[in-house]
C-alpha positions as CSV (number, residue, x, y, z in Angstrom):
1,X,139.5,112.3,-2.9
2,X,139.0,115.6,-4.3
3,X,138.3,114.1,-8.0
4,X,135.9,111.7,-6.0
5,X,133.8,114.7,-4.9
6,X,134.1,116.2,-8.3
7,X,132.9,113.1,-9.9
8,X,130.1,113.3,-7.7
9,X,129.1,117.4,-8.0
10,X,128.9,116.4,-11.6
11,X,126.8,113.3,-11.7
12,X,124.5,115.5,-9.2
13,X,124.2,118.6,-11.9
14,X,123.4,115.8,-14.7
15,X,120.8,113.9,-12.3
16,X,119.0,117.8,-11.5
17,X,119.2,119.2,-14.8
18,X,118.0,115.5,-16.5
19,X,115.3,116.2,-13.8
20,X,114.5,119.7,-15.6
21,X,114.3,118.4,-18.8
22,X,111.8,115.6,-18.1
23,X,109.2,118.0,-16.1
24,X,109.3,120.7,-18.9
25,X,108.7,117.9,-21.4
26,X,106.0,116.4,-19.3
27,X,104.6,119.7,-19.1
28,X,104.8,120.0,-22.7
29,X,102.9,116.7,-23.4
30,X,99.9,117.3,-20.8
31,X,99.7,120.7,-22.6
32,X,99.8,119.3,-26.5
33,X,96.8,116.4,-24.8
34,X,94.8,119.4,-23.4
35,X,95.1,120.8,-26.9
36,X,94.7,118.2,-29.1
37,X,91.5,117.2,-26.9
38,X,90.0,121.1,-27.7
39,X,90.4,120.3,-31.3
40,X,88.9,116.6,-31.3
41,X,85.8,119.0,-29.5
42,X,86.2,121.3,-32.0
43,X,86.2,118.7,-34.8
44,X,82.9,116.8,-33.5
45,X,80.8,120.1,-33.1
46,X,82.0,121.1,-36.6
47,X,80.6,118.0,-37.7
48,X,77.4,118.2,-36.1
49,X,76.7,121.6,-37.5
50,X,78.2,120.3,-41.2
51,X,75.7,117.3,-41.2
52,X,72.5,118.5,-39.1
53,X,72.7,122.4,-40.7
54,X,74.4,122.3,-44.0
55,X,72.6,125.8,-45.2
56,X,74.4,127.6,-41.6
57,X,77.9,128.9,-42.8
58,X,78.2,131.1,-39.8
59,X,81.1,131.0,-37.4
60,X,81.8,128.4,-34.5
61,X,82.6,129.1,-31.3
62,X,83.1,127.3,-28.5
63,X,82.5,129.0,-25.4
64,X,82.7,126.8,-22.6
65,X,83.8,123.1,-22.2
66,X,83.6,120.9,-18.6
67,X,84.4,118.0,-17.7
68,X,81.3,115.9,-17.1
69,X,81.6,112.1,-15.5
70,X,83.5,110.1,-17.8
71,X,81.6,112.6,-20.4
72,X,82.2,116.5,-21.8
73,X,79.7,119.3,-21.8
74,X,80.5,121.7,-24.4
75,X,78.5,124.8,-24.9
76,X,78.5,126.5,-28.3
77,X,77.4,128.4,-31.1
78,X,77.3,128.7,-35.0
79,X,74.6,131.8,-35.8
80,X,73.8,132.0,-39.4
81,X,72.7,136.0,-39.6
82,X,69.3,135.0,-39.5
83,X,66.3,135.1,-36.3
84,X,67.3,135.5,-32.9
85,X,70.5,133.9,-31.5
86,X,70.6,130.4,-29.6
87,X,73.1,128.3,-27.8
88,X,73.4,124.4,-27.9
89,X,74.8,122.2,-25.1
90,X,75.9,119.2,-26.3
91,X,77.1,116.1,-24.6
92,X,80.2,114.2,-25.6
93,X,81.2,110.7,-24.9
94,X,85.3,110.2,-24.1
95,X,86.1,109.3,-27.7
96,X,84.4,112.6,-28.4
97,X,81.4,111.3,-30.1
98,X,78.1,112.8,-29.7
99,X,75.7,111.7,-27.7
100,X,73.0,114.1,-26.9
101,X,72.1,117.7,-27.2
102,X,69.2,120.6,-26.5
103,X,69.1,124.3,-27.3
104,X,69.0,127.0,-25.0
105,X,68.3,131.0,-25.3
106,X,70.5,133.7,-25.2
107,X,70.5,137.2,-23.7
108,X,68.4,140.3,-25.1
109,X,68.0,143.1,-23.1
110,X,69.1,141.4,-20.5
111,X,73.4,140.7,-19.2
112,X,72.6,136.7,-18.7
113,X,70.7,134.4,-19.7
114,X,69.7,130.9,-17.8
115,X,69.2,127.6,-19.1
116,X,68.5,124.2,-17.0
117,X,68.2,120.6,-18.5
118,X,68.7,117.3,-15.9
119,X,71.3,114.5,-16.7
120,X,71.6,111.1,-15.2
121,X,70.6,112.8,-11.3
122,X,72.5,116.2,-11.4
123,X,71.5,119.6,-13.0
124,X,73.2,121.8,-15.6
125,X,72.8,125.2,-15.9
126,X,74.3,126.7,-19.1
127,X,74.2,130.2,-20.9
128,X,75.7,133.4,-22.1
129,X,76.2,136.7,-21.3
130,X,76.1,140.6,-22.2
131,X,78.3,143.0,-21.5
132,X,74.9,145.0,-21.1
133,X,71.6,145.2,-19.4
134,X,68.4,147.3,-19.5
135,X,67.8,149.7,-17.0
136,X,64.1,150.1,-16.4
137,X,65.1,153.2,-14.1
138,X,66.7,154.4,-16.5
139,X,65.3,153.6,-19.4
140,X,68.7,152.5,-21.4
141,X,71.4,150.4,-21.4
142,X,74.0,149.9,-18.5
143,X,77.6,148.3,-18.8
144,X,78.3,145.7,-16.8
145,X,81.4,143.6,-15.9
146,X,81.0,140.1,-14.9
147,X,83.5,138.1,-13.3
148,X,82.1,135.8,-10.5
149,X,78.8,133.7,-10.5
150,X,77.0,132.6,-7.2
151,X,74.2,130.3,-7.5
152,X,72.3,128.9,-4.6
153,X,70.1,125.2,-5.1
154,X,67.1,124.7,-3.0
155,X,68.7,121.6,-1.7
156,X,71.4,124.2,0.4
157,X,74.3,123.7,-2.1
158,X,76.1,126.1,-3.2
159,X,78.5,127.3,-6.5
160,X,80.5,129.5,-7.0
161,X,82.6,130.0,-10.3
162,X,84.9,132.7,-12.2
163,X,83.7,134.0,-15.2
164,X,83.9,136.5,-18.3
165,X,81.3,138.0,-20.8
166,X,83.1,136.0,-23.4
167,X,83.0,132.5,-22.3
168,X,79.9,131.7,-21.2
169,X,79.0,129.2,-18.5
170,X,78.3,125.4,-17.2
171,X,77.4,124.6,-13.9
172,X,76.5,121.0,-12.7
173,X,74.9,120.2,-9.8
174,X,75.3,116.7,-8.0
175,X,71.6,116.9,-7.3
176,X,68.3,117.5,-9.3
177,X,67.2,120.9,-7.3
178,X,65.7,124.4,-8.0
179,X,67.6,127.7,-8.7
180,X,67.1,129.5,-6.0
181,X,69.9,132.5,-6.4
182,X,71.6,133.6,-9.3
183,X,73.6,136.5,-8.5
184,X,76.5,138.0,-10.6
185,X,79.2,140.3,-9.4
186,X,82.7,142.4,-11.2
187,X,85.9,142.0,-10.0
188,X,85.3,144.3,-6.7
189,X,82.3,142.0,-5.8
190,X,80.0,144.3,-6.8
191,X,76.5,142.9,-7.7
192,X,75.7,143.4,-11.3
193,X,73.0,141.5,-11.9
194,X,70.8,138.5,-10.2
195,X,67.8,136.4,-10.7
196,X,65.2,138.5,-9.7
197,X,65.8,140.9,-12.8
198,X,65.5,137.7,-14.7
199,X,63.1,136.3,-13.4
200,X,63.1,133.2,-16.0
201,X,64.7,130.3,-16.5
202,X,64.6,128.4,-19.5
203,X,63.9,124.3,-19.2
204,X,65.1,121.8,-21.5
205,X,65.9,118.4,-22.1
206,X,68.5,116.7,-24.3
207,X,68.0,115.0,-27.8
208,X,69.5,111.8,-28.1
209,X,71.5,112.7,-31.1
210,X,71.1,110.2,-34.7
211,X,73.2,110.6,-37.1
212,X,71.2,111.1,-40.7
C-alpha cells in the first residue's frame, strides 16, 4: 500500500511539473510571435521608406502600433535632418503588407500634437508628444509629464489610455465623431495640457499605397 501511494505522489509531481514546463514554453512561444510580428512591422516600414524615400538615411522608429480590425496601425518616423518633423500612420494588412498611409504633424512649441483621418466608419487620432510646452504666462518653456490621455467624442464616447512622451499615440473610435476634449494629465492626475491650448487639429486622409 504504501509503495501504491508513493507511486502515485510521484506520478502527481511529474503531471504538475510537466504542467510547468508546458505554460512557461507557451509563454515563450506567444512572446517570440509578439516579437517576430514587431519585426515583420518593422521590416515593412523599413521598406516603405527604402523604396518611396531612398535620399532619407535618417533613423526609424516606431512609436506606436495597435491592433486595428483584422488590420495594424503603426505610427512612425524616419526624419532626415532636414525641414520640420512629420509622422506617418500607416495601415498594414495581416500579412504585413501595406495598404494605406497619410502624414501627420508633430509638436513645436506645443507638448502634443493631434492628427484625425476616418477609416471604414471609425476615427483615428494619432500623434506625438513633448516633454515641453510654451507658457504664454510665462513666456518660456514648462516641463511636463504625460502619462494618461482622456478624450471625449461628440457622439458621448469616451477614451481613456496610458501613455509616455516617448511612444506616441493611436486612438480609434468605433464612430466617425468630433474631438470634443483632449485633456492630458502626469501620474498624480494632474492636468498638463488639453485642447483648448491647442486649439487645432490636423485632418487627413490615407493614400492608397502603389508600389513604384
Amino acid at each position: 500500500m504504501k509503495k501504491l501511494i508513493a507511486l502515485a505522489l510521484c506520478s502527481l509531481i511529474c503531471l504538475s511539473l510537466a504542467g510547468c514546463k508546458a505554460t512557461s514554453l507557451d509563454k515563450t512561444k506567444l512572446d517570440a510571435n509578439s516579437s517576430n510580428n514587431d519585426s515583420l512591422i518593422k521590416e515593412a516600414v523599413s521598406k516603405y521608406y527604402l523604396t518611396q524615400d531612398p535620399k532619407n538615411k535618417g533613423e526609424l522608429k516606431i512609436y506606436n502600433t495597435k491592433s486595428f480590425k483584422d488590420k495594424y496601425l503603426v505610427l512612425a518616423e524616419k526624419y532626415s535632418g532636414d525641414g520640420h518633423r512629420s509622422t506617418d500612420l500607416f495601415l498594414l494588412d495581416m500579412k504585413h503588407n501595406i495598404e494605406a498611409w497619410t502624414t501627420g504633424v508633430t509638436p513645436i512649441s506645443m507638448c502634443f500634437s493631434i492628427n484625425k483621418t476616418e477609416y471604414d466608419g471609425s476615427t483615428i487620432l494619432f500623434g506625438t508628444f513633448n516633454n515641453t510646452k510654451w507658457d504664454p504666462k510665462e513666456d518660456k518653456k514648462i516641463p511636463v509629464q504625460l502619462n494618461k490621455l482622456d478624450i471625449k467624442f461628440s457622439d458621448g464616447q469616451s477614451l481613456k489610455e496610458n501613455i509616455s512622451n516617448e511612444s506616441g499615440y493611436i486612438v480609434i473610435s468605433n464612430s466617425t465623431s468630433k474631438v470634443e476634449q483632449f485633456n492630458l494629465y502626469n501620474d498624480k492626475n494632474e492636468l498638463q495640457s488639453n485642447l483648448d491650448e491647442m486649439n487645432e487639429i490636423n485632418e487627413t486622409k490615407f493614400n492608397a499605397f502603389k508600389i513604384k
